[in-house]
C-alpha positions as CSV (number, residue, x, y, z in Angstrom):
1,X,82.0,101.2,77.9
2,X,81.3,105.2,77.8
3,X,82.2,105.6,74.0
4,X,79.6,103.0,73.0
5,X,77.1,105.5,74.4
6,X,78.1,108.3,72.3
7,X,78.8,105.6,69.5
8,X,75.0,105.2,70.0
9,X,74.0,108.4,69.6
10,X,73.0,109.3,66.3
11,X,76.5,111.2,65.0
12,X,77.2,108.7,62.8
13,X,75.6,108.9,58.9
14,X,76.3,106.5,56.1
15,X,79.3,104.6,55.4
16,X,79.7,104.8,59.5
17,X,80.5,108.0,59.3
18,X,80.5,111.2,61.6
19,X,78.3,113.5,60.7
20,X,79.3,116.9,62.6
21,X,83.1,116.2,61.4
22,X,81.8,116.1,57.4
23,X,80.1,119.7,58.9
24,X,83.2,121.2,60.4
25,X,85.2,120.4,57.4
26,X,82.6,122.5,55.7
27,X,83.2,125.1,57.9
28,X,87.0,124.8,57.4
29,X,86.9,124.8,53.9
30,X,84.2,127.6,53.5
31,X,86.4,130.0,55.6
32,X,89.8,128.5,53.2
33,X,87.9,129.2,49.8
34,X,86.6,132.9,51.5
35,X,89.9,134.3,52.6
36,X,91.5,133.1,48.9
37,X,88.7,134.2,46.9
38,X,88.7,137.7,48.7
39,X,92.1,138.1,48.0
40,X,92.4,137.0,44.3
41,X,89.0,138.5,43.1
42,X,89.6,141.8,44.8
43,X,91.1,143.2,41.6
44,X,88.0,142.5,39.3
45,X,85.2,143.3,42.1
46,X,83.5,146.5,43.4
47,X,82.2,146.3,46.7
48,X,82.9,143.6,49.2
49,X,84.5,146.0,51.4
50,X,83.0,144.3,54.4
51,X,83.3,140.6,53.2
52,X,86.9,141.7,52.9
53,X,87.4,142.9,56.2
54,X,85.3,140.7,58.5
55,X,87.5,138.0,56.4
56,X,90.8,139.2,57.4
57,X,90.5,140.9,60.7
58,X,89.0,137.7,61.7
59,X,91.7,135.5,60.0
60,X,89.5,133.1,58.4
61,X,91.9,131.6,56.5
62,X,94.0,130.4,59.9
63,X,90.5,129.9,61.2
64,X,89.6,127.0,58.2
65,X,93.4,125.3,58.3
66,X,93.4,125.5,62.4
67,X,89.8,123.5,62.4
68,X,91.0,120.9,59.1
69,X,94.7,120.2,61.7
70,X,92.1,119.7,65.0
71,X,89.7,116.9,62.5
72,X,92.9,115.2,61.5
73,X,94.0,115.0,65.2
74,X,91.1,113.9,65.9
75,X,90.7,111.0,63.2
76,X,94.4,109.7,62.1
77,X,95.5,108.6,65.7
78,X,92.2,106.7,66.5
79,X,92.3,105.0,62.7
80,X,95.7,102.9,64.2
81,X,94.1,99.6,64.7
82,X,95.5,95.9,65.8
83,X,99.2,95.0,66.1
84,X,102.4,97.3,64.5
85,X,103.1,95.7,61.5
86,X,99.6,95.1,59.9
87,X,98.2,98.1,61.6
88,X,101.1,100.3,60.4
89,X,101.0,98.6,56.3
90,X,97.0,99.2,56.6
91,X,97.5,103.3,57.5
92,X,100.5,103.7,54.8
93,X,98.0,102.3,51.9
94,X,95.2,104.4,53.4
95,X,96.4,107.8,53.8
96,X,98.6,107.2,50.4
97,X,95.5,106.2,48.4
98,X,93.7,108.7,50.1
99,X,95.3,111.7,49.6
100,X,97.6,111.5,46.9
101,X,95.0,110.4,43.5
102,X,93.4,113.7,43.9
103,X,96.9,115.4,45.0
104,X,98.6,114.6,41.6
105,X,95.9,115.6,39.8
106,X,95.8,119.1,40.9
107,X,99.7,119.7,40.6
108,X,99.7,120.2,36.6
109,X,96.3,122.5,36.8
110,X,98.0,124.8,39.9
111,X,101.6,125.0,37.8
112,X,99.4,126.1,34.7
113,X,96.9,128.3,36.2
114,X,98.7,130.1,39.1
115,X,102.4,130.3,37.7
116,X,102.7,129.8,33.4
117,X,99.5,131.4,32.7
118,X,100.8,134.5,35.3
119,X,103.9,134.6,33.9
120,X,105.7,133.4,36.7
121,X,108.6,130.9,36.2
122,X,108.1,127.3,37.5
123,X,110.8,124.9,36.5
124,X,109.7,120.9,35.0
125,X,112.0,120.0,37.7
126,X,110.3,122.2,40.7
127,X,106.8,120.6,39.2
128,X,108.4,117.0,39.3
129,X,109.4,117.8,43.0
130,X,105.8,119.1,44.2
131,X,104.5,115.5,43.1
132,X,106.1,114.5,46.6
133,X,103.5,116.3,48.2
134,X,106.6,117.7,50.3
135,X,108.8,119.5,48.0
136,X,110.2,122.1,50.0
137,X,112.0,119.2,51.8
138,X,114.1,118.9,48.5
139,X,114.6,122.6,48.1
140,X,111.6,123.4,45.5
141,X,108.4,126.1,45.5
142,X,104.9,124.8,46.2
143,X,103.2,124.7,43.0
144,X,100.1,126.4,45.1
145,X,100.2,127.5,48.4
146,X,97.9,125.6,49.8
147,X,99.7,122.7,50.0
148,X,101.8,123.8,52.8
149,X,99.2,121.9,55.3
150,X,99.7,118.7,53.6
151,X,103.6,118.9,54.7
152,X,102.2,119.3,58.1
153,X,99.8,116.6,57.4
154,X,102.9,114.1,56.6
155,X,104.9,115.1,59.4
156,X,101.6,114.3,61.1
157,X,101.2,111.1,60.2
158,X,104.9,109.7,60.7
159,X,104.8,111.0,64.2
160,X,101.6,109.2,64.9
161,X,102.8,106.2,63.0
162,X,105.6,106.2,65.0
163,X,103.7,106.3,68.1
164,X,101.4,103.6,67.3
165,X,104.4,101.3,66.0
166,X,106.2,102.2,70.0
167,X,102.6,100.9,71.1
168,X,102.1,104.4,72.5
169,X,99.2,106.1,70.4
170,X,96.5,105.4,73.2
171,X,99.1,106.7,76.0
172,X,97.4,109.4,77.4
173,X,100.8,110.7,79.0
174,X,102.7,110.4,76.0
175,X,100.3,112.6,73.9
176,X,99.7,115.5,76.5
177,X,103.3,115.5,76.9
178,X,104.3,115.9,73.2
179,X,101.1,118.4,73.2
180,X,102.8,120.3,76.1
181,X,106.3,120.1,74.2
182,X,105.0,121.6,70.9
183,X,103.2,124.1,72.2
184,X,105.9,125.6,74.5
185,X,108.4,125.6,72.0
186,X,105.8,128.3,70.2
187,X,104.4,129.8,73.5
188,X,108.2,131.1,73.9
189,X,108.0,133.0,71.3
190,X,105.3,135.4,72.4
191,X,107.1,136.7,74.9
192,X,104.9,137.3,77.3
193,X,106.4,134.9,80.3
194,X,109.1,133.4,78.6
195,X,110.5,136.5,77.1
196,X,110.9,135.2,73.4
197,X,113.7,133.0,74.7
198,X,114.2,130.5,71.9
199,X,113.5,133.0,68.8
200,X,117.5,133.4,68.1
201,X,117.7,129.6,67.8
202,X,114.4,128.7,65.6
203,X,112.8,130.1,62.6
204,X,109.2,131.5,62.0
205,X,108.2,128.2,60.7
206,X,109.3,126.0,62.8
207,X,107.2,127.8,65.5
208,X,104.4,127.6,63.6
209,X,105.2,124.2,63.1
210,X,105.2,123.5,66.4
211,X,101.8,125.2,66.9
212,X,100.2,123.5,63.9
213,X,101.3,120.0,65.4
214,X,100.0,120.6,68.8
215,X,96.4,121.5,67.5
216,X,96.5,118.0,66.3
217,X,97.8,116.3,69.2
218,X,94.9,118.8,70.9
219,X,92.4,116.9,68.7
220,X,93.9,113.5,69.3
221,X,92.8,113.8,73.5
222,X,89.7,115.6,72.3
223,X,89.1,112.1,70.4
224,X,89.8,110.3,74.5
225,X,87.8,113.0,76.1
226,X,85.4,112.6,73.7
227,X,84.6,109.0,73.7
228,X,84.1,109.1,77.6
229,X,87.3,108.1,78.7
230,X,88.7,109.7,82.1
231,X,91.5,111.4,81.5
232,X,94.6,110.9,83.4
233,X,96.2,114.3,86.0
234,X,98.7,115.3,84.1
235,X,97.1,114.7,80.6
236,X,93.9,116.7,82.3
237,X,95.3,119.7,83.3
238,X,97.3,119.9,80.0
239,X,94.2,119.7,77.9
240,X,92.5,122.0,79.2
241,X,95.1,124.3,80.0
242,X,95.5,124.5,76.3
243,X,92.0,124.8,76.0
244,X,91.4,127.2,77.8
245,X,94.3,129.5,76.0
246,X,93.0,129.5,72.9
247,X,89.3,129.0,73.4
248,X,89.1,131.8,76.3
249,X,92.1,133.5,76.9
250,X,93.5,134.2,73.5
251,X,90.5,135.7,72.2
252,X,90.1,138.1,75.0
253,X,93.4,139.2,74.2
254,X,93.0,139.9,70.5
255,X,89.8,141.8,71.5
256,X,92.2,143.7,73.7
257,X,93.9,144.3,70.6
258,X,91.3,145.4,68.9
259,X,90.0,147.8,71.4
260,X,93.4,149.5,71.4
261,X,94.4,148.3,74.7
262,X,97.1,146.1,73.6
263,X,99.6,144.5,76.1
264,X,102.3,143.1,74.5
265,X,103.7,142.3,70.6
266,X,101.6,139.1,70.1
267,X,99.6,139.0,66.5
268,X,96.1,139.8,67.3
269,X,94.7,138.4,63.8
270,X,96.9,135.0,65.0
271,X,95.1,135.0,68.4
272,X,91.7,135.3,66.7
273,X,92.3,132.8,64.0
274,X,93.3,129.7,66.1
275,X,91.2,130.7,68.9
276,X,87.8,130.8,66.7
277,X,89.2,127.4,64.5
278,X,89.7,125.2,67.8
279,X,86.3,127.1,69.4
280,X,84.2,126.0,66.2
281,X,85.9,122.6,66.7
282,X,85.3,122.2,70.6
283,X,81.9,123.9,70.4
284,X,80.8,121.1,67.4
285,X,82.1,118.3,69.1
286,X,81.1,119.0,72.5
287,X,77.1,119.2,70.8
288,X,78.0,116.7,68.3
289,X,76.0,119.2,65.7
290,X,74.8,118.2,62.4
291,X,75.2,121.2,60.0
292,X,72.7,120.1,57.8
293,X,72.7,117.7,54.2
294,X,74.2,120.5,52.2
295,X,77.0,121.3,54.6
296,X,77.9,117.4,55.4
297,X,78.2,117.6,50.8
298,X,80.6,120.1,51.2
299,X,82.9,118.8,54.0
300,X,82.9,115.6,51.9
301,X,84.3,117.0,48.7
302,X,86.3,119.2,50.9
303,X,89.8,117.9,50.2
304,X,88.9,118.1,46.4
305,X,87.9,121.9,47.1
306,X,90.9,122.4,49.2
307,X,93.2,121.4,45.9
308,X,91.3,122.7,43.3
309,X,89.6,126.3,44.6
310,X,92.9,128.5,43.6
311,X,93.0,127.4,40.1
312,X,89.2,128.1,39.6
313,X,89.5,131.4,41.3
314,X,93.3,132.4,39.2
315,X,90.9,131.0,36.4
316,X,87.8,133.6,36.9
317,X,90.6,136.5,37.1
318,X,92.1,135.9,34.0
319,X,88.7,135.6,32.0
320,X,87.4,138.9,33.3
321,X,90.9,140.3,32.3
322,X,91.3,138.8,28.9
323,X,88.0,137.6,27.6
324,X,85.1,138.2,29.3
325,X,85.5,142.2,30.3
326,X,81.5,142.0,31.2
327,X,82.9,140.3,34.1
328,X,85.2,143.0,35.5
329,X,83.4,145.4,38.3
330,X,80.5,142.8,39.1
331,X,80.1,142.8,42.9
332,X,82.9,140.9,44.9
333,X,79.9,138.2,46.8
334,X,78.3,137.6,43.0
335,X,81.9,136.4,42.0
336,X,82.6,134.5,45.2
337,X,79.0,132.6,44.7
338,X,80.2,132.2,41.2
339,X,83.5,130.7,41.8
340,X,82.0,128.4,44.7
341,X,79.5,126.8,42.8
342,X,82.4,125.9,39.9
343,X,84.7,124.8,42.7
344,X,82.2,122.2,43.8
345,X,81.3,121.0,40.4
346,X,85.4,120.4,39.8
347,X,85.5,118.8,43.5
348,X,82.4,116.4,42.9
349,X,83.8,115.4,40.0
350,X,87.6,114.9,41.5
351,X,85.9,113.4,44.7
352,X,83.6,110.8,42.9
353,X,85.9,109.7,39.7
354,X,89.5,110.1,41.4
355,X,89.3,110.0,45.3
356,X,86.5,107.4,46.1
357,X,88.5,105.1,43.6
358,X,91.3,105.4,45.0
359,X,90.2,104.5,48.7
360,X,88.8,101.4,47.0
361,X,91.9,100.5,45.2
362,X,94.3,101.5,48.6
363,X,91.9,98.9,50.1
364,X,92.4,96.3,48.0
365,X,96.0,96.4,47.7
366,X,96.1,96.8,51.7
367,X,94.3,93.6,52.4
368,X,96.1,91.7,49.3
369,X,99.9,92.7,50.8
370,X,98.5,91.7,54.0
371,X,97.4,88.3,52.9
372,X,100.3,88.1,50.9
373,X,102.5,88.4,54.0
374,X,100.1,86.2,55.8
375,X,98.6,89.0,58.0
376,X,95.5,89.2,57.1
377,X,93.4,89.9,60.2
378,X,90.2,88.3,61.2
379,X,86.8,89.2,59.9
380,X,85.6,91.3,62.6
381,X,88.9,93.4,62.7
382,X,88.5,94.1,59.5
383,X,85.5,95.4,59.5
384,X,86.6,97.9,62.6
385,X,89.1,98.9,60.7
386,X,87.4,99.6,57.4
387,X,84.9,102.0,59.2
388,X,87.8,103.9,61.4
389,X,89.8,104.0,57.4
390,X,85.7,105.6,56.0
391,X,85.7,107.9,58.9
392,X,89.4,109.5,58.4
């Protein structure tokens, strides 16, 4: 079979896992923390000017979150292992023991730091809410604006659960097709063939919703391309149509923008932020590239980092301006460094006391409701699926 060859061929690191994925969530994350840090340590900082600007003209931020929705497409779809109902309680204790130990952690730190300690209002109520991980579904603020990708994330998951439950989450057809769906619905709004035609009916977000959502399913044929399996006509052209869009196509046309030779009303800091996040994905996984010890440390602390980087940077402000004035005017890359290295202490900490136990303990109670229900699979399934759970 063509993805035991590539199973073969030295990606994988410890724990069975993939090496140049732990690296490009490095990358995703470095690119997150760089676009916040620039923005909330500008008003303590002297120079940086050009940090600042290669930052945001090149949209790092949409860059970082673009790459992170492309890895989860990638992993969550190809985690779904053995038949609907055992399959389905295994991925509801994994990604809930996985994501939300750390999660609920860093809610009562981002209310404190970013909103009471600003002197921002942030009801108990609005704070009980954001320990849903979705609270804008129930009318409330995010307690830090980061986690509007983790409601992307969920929406994420139940599709794909949903999927693998209809026995369709290897359907080649099925995914370029809801790929294809997704992505027109936010193609027509750029106006440039289908003349913005659905923008009286839908909001801003769910466009970008829609756009979001089709990176992943992007990343979930990437995953079948990937491992060596031919890919069906329709799902072919589809792939790489989208490919090609944003990995050619749409940054040629933000350099148009930038060049002053504009065409038409499409956001040229957009273009250049997806195009560059799915290029650094495609690029990566197309040379399977290892980034290095210190970079695969990063990407694995990066959810941690994700949660935890605002408050430490809200943090930094708020000493220079209250307690440590010595602070105030150092250069804009000397606090960036600064905050970095106390944003990784915080995320090693989170990722080896609070997330690492929890996988364990999402584990345990997986396999004991499944023996408990008599599902418990057979030994060698189990172990299949405990290294596609390490990888995700």
């Amino acid at each position: 079979m063509a993805s035991s060859a590539r199973e073969r061929s030295g990606t994988r690191g410890r724990g069975g896992r993939l090496d140049f994925i732990d690296g490009l969530r490095a990358v995703a994350i470095l690119t997150v923390f760089l676009t916040h840090a620039t923005e909330q340590l500008a008003e303590i900082s002297s120079h940086g000017v050009i940090v600042s600007r290669v930052v945001y003209d090149l949209n790092f931020g949409r860059l970082g979150v673009v790459t992170f929705f492309a890895i989860s497409g990638f992993l969550i779809p190809s985690s779904l292992r053995g038949d609907p109902l055992s399959g389905g309680i295994r991925f509801l204790f994994s990604r809930t023991f996985r994501l939300f130990p750390a999660f609920l952690l860093s809610v009562v730190p981002s209310v404190v730091t970013l909103h009471w300690m600003s002197g921002k209002p942030f009801e108990i109520h609005d704070l009980l809410l954001n320990l849903t991980m979705v609270p804008r579904w129930f009318g409330a603020p995010w307690a830090n604006n980061g986690y509007w990708t983790l409601e992307v994330e969920v929406l994420f998951y139940a599709i794909t659960l949903f999927l693998f439950l209809g026995g369709a989450i290897r359907n080649q057809f099925v995914l370029a097709c809801v790929l294809g769906g997704l992505f027109l619905v936010f193609y027509s709004s750029q106006g440039l063939i289908l003349g913005g035609a659905l923008n009286p009916a839908l909001t801003a977000d769910t466009f970008f919703l829609c756009l979001n959502l089709s990176c992943m399913f992007w990343g979930a044929l990437c995953r079948i391309w990937w491992e060596g399996e031919r890919l069906e006509p329709i799902p072919l052209v589809l792939f790489w149509l989208f490919t090609a869009y944003w990995l050619a196509w749409a940054p040629l046309f933000a350099a148009w923008h930038w060049w002053g030779l504009g065409l038409h009303d499409s956001d040229p800091r957009l273009l250049s932020g997806y195009g560059l996040g799915l290029g650094v994905f495609f690029v990566i996984l197309a040379t399977r590239l290892s980034l290095g010890r210190v970079m695969a440390w990063i990407g694995r602390v990066s959810y941690a980092l994700y949660l935890f980087h605002s408050p430490v940077l809200f943090l930094e402000v708020w000493l220079a301006k209250g307690y440590l004035p010595f602070l105030q005017g150092q250069w804009l890359e000397v606090h960036i460094l600064v905050t970095l290295a106390a944003g990784l202490l915080v995320s090693e900490a989170v990722h080896r006391w609070v997330e690492r136990p929890g996988i364990r303990l999402g584990r345990v109670l997986s396999e004991g409701t499944l023996r408990g229900l008599g599902l418990f699979p057979p030994r060698a399934e189990t172990a299949v699926v405990t290294r596609a759970t390490t990888r995700a």
